[in-house]
C-alpha positions as CSV (number, residue, x, y, z in Angstrom):
1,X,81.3,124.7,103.4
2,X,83.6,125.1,106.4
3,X,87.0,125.3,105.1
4,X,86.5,123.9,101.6
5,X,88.3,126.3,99.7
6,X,87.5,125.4,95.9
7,X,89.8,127.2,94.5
8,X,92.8,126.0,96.3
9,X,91.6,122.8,96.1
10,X,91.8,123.1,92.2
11,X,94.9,124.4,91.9
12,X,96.1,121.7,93.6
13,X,94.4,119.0,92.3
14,X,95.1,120.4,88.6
15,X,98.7,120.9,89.4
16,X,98.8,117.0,90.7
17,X,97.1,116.2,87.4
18,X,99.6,117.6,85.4
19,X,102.2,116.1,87.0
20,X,101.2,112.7,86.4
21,X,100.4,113.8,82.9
22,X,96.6,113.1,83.2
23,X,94.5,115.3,80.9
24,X,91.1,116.3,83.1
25,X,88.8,118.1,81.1
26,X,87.6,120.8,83.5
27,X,84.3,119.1,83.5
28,X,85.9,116.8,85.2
29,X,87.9,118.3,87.7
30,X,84.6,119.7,88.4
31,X,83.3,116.8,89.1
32,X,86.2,115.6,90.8
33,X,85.8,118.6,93.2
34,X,81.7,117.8,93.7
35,X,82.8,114.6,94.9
36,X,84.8,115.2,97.3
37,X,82.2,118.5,98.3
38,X,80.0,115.4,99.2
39,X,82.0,113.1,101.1
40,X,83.5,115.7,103.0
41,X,80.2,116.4,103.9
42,X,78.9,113.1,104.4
43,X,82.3,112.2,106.6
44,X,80.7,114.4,109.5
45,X,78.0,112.5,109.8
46,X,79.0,108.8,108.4
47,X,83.3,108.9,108.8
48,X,82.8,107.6,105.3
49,X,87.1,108.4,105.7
50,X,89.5,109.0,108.7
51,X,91.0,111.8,106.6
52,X,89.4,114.9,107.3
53,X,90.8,118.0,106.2
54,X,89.9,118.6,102.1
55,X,93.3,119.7,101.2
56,X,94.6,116.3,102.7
57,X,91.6,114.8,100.7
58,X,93.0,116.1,97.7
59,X,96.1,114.2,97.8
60,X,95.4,111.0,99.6
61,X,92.1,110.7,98.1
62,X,91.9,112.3,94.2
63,X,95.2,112.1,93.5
64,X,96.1,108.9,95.1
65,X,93.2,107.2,92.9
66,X,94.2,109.4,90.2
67,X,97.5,107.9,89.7
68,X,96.4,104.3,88.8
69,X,94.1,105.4,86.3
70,X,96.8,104.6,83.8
71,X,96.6,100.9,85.2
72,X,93.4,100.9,83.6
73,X,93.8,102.0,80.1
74,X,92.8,99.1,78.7
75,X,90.0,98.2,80.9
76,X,85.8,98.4,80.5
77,X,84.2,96.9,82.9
78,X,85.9,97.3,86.5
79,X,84.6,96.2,90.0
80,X,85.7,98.3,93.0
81,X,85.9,95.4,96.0
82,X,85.5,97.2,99.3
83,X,85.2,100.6,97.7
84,X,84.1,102.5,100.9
85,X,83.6,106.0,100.0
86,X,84.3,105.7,96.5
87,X,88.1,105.5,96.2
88,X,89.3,104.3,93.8
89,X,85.8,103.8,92.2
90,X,84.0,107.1,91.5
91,X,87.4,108.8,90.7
92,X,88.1,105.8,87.9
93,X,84.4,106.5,86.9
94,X,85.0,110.3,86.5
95,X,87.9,110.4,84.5
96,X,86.9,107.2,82.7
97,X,83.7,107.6,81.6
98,X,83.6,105.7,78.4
99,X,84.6,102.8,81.2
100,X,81.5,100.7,83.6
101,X,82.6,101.2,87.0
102,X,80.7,99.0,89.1
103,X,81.2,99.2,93.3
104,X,80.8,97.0,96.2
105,X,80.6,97.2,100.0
106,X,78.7,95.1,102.7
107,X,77.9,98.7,104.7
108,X,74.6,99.9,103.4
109,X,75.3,103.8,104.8
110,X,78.4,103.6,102.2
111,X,76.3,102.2,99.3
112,X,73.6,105.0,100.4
113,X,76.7,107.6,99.7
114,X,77.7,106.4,96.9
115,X,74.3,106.0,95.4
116,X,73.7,109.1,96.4
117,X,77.1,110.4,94.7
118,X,76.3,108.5,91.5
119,X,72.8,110.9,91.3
120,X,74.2,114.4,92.2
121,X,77.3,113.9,89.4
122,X,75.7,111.9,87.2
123,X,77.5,109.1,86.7
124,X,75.7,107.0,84.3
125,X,78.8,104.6,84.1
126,X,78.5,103.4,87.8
127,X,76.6,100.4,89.5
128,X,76.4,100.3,93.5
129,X,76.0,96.6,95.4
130,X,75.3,96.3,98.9
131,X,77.0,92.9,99.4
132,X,79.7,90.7,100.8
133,X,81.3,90.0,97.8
134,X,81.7,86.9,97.9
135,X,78.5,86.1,97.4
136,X,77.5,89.1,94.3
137,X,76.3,87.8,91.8
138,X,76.1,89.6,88.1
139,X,74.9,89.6,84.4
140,X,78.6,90.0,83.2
141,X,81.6,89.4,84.6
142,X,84.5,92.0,85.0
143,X,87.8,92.4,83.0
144,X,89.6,94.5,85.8
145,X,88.8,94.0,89.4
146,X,90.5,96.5,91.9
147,X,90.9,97.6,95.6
148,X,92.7,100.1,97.5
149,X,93.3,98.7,101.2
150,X,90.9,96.4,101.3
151,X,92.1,92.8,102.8
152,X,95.0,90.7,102.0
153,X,95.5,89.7,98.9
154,X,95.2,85.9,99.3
155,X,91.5,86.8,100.4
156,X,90.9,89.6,97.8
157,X,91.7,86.9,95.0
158,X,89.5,84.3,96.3
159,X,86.8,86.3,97.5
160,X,85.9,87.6,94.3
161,X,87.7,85.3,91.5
162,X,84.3,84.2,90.3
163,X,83.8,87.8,89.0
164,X,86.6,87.7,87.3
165,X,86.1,86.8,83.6
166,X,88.8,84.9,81.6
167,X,91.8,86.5,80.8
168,X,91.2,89.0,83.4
169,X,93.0,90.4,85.7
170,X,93.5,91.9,89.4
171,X,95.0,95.2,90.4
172,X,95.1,95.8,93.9
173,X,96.4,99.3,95.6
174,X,98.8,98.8,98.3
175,X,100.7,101.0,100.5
176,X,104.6,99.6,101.2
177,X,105.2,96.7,98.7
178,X,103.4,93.4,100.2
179,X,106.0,91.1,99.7
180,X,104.2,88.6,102.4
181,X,100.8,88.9,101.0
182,X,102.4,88.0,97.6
183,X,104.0,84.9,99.1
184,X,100.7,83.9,100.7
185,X,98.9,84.0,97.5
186,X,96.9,80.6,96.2
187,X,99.3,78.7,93.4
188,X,96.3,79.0,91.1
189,X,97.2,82.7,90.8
190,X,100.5,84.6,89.9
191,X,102.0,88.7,90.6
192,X,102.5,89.7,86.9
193,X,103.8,93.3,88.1
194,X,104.1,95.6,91.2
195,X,104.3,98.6,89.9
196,X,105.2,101.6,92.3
197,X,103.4,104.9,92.3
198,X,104.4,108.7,92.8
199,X,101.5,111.0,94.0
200,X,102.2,114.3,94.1
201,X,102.5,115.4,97.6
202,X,102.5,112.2,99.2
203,X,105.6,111.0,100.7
204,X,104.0,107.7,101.5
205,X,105.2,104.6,99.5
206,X,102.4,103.5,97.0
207,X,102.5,100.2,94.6
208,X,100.0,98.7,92.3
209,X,100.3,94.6,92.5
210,X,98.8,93.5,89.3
211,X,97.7,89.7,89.6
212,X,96.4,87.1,86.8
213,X,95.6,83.4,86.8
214,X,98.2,81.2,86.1
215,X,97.9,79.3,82.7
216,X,96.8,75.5,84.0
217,X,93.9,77.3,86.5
218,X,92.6,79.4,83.7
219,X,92.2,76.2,81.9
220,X,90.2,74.8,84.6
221,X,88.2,77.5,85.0
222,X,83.8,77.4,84.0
């Protein structure tokens, strides 16, 4: 593949791994790799991501998504909101695979990518939806629901708070810290932590918002 150089691309992606203190199994840097084999491919002909160069990828891609994975240490059952390509989804799925990664988007040529992603790794921890989500519905809700630039928080929140089960929470990837978005947020729900993020090689300001219901809407809740 033009100027996917696998090698260089695992050096750096294991290097950025062990920075971060993440312990990838080479099956799944592997995998890691393969993924990003495939949307780099699929970008050509879908722009499944405005980033196109794989070294690039690497960073604002695997190891971006990578570095939240400790966010999710206690999780099981996670819904990606908006999850495009995959990110943070299928990278949470890889290096969690004891963990149910389930993924949503209302473009069906994403879905077809990431169902088509799911096959060629494997990935028998990973649902696909093609839906506003909003209006998804499932068997069981979700202990951790997540999105990396998706929509302001306020609508990220209410959108998809019915998938939510109790005692759950959201953690929602931002870029600079939202300080408006956080202001704008219903009363019903409250910021328990932003936590900010260092990828290795990124420059760019990264924070985790980690948002749960407050006590009296919890209460009211079905």
């Amino acid at each position: 593949m033009s100027g996917f150089d696998r090698p260089a691309l695992l050096r750096t992606l294991e290097q950025g791994s062990a920075e971060m203190q993440l312990a990838l199994t080479e099956r799944q840097s592997g995998q890691l790799l393969d993924y990003l084999a495939l949307l780099h491919k699929w970008n050509g002909v879908y722009n499944l991501t405005a980033v196109r160069d794989p070294a690039q990828m690497v960073t604002q891609h695997l190891l971006d998504s990578l570095a939240v994975v400790p966010a999710f240490a206690d999780a099981m059952n996670v819904l990606d909101v908006g999850a495009g390509g995959g990110l943070p989804g299928m990278v949470l799925a890889i290096a969690r695979p004891d963990m149910q990664v389930a993924m949503v988007d209302t473009v069906h040529k994403k879905t077809a990518f990431l169902t088509q992603a799911k096959a060629e790794l494997g990935l028998g921890n990973v649902t696909i939806h093609t839906a506003h989500v909003e209006q998804l519905k499932v068997p069981r809700k979700f202990d951790v629901i997540t999105s990396r630039a998706f929509a302001e928080l306020a609508d990220f929140v209410t959108w998809s708070a019915h998938l939510l089960e109790e005692g759950g929470r959201f953690i929602a990837m931002k870029g600079i810290l939202p300080k408006d978005e956080i202001a704008r947020l219903p009363q019903e729900w409250r910021v328990l932590e932003v936590h900010p993020l260092a990828v290795p090689g990124l420059k760019a300001e990264r924070h985790l918002v980690f948002i749960e219901a407050t006590e009296k809407a919890e209460g009211s809740r079905p």
